[in-house]
N, C-alpha and C positions, 0 to 999 in steps of 0.2 A: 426452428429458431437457433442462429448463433452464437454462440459466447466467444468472448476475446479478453483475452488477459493483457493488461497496461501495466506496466510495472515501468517508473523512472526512476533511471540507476544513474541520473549523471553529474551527484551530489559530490564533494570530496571528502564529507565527513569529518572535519576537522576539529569536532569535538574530542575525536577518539585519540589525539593525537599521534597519529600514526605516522608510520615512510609510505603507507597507501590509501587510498580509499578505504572505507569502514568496510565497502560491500565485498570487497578481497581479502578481509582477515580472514583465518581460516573460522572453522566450527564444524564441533564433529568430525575432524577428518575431509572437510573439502569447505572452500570457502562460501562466505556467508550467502552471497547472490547467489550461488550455485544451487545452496540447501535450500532458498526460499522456494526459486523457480521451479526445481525436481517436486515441492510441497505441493506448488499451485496444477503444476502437470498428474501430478498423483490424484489429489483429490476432484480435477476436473479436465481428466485429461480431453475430451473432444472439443475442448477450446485451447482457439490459436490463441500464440504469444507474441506481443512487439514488447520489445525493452530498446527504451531512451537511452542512451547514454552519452558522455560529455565527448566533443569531439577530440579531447587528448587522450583519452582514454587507453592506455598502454598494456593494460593485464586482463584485459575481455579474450583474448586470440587462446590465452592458456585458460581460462574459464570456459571459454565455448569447447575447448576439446576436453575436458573434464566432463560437462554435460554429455555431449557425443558421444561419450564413452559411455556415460550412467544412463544416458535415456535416449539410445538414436532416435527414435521416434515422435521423441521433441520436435513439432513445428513452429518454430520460432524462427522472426524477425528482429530485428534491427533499425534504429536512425537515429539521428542527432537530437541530445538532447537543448534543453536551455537553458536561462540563468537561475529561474526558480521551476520549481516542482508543476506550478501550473502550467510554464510555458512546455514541459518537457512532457507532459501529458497533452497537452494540444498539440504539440508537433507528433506524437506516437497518433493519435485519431486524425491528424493530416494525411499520416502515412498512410491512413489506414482507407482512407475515403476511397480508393478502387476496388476495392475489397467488403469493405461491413454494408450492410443494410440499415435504413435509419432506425427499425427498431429492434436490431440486435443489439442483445445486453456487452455490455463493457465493464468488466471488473479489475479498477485503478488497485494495486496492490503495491504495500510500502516494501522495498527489497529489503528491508530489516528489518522485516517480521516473518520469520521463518518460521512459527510455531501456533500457524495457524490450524484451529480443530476442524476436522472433517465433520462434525456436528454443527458446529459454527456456521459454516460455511452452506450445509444442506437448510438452516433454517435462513440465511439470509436471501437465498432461492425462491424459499415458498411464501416467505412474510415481505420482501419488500413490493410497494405500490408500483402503481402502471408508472409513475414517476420516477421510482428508482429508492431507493436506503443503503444504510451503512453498516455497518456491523459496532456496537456502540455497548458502553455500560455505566449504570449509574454510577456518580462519584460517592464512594463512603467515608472519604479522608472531610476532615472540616477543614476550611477555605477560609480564608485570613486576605483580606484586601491591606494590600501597605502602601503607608506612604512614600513620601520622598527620601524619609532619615530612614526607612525598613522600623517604622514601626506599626503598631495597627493601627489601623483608620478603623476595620471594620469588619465582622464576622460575614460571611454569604451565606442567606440560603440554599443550601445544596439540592433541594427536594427534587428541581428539576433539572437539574445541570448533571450532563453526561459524556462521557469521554471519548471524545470520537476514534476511531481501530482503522483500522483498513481488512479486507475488501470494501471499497464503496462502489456499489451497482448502480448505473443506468444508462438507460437508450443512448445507441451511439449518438445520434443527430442530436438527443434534447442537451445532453455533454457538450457535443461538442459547439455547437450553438452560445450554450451557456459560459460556457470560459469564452470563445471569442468577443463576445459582447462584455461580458466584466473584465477580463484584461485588457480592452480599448478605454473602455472609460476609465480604465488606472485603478480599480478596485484591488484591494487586498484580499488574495486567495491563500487561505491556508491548507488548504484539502479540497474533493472535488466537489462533495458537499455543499462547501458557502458558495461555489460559483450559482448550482441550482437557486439558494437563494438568496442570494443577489437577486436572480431573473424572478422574485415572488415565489420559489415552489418550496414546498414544505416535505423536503426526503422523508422513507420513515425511518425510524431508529428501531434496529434489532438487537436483542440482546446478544453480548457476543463475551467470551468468557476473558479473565482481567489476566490468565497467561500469554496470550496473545502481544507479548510484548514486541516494542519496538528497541534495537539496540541501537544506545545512543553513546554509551559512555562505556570504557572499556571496561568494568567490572559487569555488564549485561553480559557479555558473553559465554563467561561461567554460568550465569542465571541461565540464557537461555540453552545451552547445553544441556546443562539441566532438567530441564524443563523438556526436552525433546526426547531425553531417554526415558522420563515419566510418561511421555505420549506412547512410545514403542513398547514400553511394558503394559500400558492401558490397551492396547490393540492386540496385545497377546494373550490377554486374559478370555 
């Protein structure tokens, strides 16, 4: 069985408000796309890599020889991404149709989240269905529905609501399938998840630990720095 890593980088990140993409700041000493992909190469290196990215994309040439240097043996791809996350993860499994099997596993990973656990990541292998899962964790914060003026409307049940992560695993074909069909009918995809269901299938949810951050706003960066030198002292122990 094959594995392929999907990873879409061809976001500009403009929350971060940066002079570049969020995935070129540095972290740790090499930038952020760099540390994710060496992460997903490390913890699963005998699967290939396609990464999306936006067709202006100007600082991939000096990212790719940074990897070259830290990991030549990275098998990694390339292709154009698109205007949302979904379209840019259907264009990586377009590219990818000469090459995958329909039921080789595909694991969509956010490039800003660099700090994913190698336990994490072993149990989302063994527990997700013939369908496919997520890596996911219950919400513990309480949830506040608000109105229009930002005031409460209303408390949520949280008991079953859980916070979707990335890696999300499944069959190349039922993927890709699945987003072709929900982005024709105009459906809103936030992850690779609602596209399965959209098409009726019910992913499973694995627990996946709440470090696992994604960095959105430029004070994560410190966090997940952080956070990654707590994983390299937990590996040493």
């Amino acid at each position: 069985m094959n594995y392929w890593w999907v990873v879409p980088a061809a976001g500009i990140g403009q929350r971060m408000q940066a002079d570049r993409p969020k995935q070129y700041l540095e972290l740790a000493g090499r930038t952020l796309l760099a540390t994710t992909l060496l992460r997903c190469h490390q913890l699963l290196p005998q699967a290939r890599l396609v990464l999306a990215l936006h067709p202006d994309d100007r600082w991939w040439p000096a990212c790719r020889a940074e990897l070259e240097q830290a990991a030549p043996e990275l098998d990694l791809m390339t292709t154009q991404g698109g205007a949302e996350r979904a379209d840019s993860v259907l264009a990586a499994l377009d590219y990818l149709q000469p090459h995958a099997a329909a039921e080789d596993w595909v694991l969509v990973h956010d490039a800003a989240r660099p700090c994913l656990d190698a336990a994490d990541l072993k149990r989302l292998l063994q527990q997700a269905s013939p369908i496919g899962g997520l890596l996911a964790c219950p919400l513990a914060d309480t949830l506040k529905q608000a109105t229009a003026q930002q005031t409460v409307a209303r408390t949520l049940d949280r008991r079953h609501l859980w916070q979707a992560l990335t890696p999300q695993m499944f069959p190349y074909q039922a993927l890709r399938c699945a987003l072709q069909r929900a982005l024709a009918a105009g459906a809103t995809l936030t992850d690779e998840a609602s596209a399965l269901e959209w098409s009726g299938l019910e992913p499973q949810l694995v627990i996946g630990r709440r470090d696992n951050i994604k960095i959105t706003h430029p004070e994560d960066l410190a966090l997940a720095e952080f956070l990654l030198a707590q994983q390299k002292d937990r590996s040493c122990e």
